[in-house]
N, C-alpha and C positions, 0 to 999 in steps of 0.2 A: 504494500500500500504506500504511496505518495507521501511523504512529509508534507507537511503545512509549515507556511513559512515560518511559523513561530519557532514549531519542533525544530529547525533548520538552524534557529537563530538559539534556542537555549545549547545545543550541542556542540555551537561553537565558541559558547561562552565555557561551556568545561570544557574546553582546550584550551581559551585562554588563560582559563584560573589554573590549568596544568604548567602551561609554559611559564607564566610568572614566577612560578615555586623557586627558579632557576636564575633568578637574577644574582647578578656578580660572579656567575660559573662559566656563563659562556664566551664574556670578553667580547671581541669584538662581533662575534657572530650574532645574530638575533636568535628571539626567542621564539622555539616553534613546538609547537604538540601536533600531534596526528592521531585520529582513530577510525578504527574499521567498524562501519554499520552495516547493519541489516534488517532492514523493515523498519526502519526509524529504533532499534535498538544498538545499543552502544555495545561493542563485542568484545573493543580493546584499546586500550589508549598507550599512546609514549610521549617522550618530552625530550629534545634534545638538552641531557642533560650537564654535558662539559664541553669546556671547546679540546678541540681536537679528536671528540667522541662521536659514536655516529650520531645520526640526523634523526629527528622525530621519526621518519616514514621508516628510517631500514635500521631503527631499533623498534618498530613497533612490529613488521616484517620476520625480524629476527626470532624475538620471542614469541609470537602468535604462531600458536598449532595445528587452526580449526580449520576449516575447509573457506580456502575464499571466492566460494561462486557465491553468483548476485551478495556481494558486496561491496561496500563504497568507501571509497575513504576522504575522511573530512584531513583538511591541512590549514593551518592557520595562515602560513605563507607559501607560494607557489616552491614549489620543489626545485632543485637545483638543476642542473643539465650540463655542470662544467666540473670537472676533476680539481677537488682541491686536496683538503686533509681525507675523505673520504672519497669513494664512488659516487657519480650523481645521482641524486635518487630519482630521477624520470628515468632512468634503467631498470632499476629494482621492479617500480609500478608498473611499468609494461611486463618484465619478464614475471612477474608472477600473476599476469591475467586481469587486475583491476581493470571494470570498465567506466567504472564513472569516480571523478573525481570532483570533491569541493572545496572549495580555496576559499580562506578569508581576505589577503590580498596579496596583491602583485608585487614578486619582490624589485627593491628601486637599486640592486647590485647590476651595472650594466655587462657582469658577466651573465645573469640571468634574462633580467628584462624583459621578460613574455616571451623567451625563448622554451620556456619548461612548460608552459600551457603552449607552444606553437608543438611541439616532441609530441605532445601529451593526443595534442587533437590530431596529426598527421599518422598515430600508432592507432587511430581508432576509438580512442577514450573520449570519456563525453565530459566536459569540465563544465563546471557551473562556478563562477565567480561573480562579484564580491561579496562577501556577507560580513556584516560588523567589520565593515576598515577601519572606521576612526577608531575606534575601539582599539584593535592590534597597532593601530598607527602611534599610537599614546603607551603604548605597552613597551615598544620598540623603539622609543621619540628618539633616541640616539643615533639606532641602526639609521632610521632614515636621513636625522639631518645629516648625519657625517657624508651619505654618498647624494642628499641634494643639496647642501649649502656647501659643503667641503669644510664644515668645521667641525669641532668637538661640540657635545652637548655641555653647556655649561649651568650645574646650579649648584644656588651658592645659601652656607647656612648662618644665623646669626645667632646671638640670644642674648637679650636686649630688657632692659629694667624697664619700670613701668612709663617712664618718662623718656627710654627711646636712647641708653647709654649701652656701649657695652661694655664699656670697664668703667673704673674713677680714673681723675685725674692722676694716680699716681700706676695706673696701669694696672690694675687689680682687678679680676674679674672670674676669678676661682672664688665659692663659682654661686654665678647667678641664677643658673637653670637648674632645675629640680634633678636629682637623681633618673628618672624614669624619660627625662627628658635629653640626658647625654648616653641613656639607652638606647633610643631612638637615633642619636647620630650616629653611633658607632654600625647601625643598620644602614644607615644612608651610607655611611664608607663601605659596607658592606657590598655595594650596589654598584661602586664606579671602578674606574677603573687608574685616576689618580686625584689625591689631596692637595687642594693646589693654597699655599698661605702665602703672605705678605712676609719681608724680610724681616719689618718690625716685630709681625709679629712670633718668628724663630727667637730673634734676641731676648724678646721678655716672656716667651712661654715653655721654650725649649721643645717644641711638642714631638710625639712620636710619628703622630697621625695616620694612627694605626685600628683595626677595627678588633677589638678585646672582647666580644660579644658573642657574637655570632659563630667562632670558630671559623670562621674563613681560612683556609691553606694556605694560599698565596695572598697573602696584602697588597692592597694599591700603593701604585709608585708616589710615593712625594715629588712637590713641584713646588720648588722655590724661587719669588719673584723679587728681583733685588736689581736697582739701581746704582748701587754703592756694597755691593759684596766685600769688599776691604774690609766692612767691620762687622762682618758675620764671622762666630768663633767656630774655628774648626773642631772645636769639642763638642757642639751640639750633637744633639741625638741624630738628626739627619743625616751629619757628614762626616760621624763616625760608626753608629751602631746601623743606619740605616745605608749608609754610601751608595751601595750598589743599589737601590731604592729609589734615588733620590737624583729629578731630574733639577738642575740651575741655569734659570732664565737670566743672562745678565748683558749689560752691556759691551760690544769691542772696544779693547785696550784699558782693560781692567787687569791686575796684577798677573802676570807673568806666573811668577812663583807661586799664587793663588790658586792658578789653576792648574798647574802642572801638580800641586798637592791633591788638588782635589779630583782630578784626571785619575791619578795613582789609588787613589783611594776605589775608583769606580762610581763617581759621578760623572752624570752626562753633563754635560754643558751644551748650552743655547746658546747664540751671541744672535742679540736683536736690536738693532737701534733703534735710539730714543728719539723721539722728535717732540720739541717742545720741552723736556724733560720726560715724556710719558713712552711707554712700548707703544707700537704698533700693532694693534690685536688684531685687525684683519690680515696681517700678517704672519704674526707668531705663532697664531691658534694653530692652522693648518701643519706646521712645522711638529704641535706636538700632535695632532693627528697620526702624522707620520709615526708616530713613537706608538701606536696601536691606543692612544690613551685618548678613546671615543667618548667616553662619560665622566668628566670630573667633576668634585666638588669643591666648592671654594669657601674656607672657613676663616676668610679674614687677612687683614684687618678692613678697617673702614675706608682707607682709600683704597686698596685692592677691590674691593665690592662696587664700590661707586665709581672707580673708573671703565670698569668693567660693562658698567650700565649707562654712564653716558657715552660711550662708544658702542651702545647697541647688539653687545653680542654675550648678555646672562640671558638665558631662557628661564629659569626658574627661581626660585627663592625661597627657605625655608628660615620662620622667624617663629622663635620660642620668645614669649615675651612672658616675664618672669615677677616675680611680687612686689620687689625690693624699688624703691626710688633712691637714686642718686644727687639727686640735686644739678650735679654738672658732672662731667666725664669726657670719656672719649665719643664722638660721633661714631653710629651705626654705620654711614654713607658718607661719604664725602664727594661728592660730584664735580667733574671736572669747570663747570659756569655756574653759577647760583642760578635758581627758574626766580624769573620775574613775575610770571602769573601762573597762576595755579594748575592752569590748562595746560600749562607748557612742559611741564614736568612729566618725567618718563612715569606709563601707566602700568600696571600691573595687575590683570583682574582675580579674582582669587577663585578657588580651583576648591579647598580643602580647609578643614580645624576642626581641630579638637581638641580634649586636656589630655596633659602629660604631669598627672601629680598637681599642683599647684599652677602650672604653666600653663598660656593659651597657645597652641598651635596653629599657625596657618602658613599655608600653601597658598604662594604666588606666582603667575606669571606671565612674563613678556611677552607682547602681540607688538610690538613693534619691530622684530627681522625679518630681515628675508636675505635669503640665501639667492645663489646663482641663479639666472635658468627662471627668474622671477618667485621662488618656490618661498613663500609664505610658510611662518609657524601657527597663525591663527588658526588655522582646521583642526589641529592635535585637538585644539577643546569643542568641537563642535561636536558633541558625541551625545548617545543617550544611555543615561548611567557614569555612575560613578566613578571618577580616576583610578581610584586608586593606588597602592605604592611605586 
């Protein structure tokens, strides 16, 4: 019997809620589930679950036993068709007889491209797409923007007293946010793929910026952004216990000996010039693209965050605002022009909150980029239903 578009559309929301299980496993690959139906019953589901491990379809292949006549298989994104770390899997699905396939959407890797539904329809198989894009498109917001803007996905996290500080004046700011609420960021580190801080704030934090939660195997890379690296101490936790870890964004014709130490050590080095005093982000990002480092998180400081955003390229925003009033402090943002009128200032609509302990949560973000190719981030949130993590 026929599914009903609904049936169509809750099936491929447990694939979605499968493939999510797997964030920060697959690095730069997206997140995919696949299952085999029959008659509108669900018979077996997979999740591509590591990178460099096989693919939803031919670990769902793999372990399924049962017989697969008249059955279908649901794919959250279109199947591959190019030899990478695995076999492509529009091989598999021909070679074991599926004839109809359904796709949440189309992958935007131009090794793929609608290449794997052209295999798929040219073998005979009947493919039915799209079903919940925005949906998967939000699920993957990195995978996409990296190969349609050509930059990293960037969001960045704060946590900020009730009056909008994140430290005092004297640099203090262990800690403002609830217990249950620096549980929660060690999951966001969880999720990316590098920690990117301000040089300020290495000198006065020391941080590991490392994810102690969750059990994660491999840690994200540190990314340190520094105009004046000469007074960054090589004892830090970064550039000694993390070295190999640990990528440094600096400027050409900084210390010689600085960096040949920190070379030795197994730090990478960036050299990006300044203009104006400030990095070039449409230029840099891409560079650390290169470094496989598709999804970062940006934990500060206040002009790291706010330059970030008046040059238009933070997607997201995570702000714990926390019980405590300061009086005066450090700025949250510091933005490279003051906004004259209110309108003028960069917008950010919210997505997400909730409580963490004592603290309010909320989820922001950016509808002001656009990437190459004309390609907008405003559609990520045009969905029905809720973001999620």
């Amino acid at each position: 019997m026929e599914q009903t578009s609904e049936e169509r559309r809750e099936l491929m929301r447990v694939l979605l809620e499968a493939a999510s299980q797997h964030q920060g496993d697959v690095h730069t690959n997206p997140l995919v589930a696949a299952a085999l139906v029959k008659q509108g019953e669900l018979l077996a589901l997979a999740a591509h679950e590591k990178f460099g491990g096989p693919h939803a379809e031919a670990a769902l292949l793999n372990n399924y036993r049962g017989s697969l006549e008249d059955t279908e298989l649901y794919c959250t994104l279109e199947p591959c068709v190019h030899q990478g770390k695995t076999e492509p899997c529009v091989d598999r699905l021909i070679e074991a007889g599926i004839k109809r396939v359904t796709i949440g959407h189309e992958d935007p890797n131009p090794l793929v491209a609608g290449a794997g539904v052209k295999t798929l329809l040219d073998a005979g198989v009947e493919v039915r797409l799209p079903l919940l894009r925005s949906q998967y498109r939000w699920l993957n917001r990195a995978y996409f923007y990296n190969h349609y803007a050509n930059l990293p996905w960037l969001e960045a996290k704060l946590a900020l007293s009730v009056d909008g500080y994140i430290g005092t004046t004297g640099h203090h700011s262990k800690w403002l946010s609830s217990p249950e609420s620096r549980d929660y960021t060690h999951r966001l580190r969880s999720r990316v793929d590098g920690v990117m801080v301000g040089a300020e704030t290495v000198r006065q934090d020391d941080p590991s910026l490392t994810d102690r939660v969750t059990g994660r195997a491999d840690q994200p890379r540190a990314i340190v952004i520094s105009r004046r690296p000469e007074s960054l101490s090589l004892d830090s936790k970064l550039f000694s216990e993390r070295a190999g870890q640990t990528v440094l964004v600096l400027p050409p014709g900084s210390s010689s000996r600085l960096e040949t130490t920190l070379e030795n050590r197994g730090v990478k080095l960036i050299f990006a010039e300044l203009i104006d005093g400030r990095f070039n982000w449409k230029k840099l990002l891409p560079e650390l693209l290169k470094l496989n480092l598709s999804r970062i998180l940006v934990e500060g400081g206040g002009r790291l965050v706010g330059d970030l955003i008046s040059s238009g390229v933070l997607n997201e925003i995570h702000l714990f605002y926390c019980g405590r009033f300061l009086g005066e402090g450090i700025k949250s943002t510091v933005l490279r022009e003051p906004v004259k009128r209110v309108f003028e200032g960069p917008a950010a609509g919210l997505i997400d909150h909730r409580r963490f302990g004592d603290d309010l949560y909320v989820r922001r973000f950016f509808q002001q980029q656009t990437g190459h190719r004309g390609f907008a981030v405003q559609p990520f949130v045009q969905f029905d239903g809720r973001p999620g993590d």
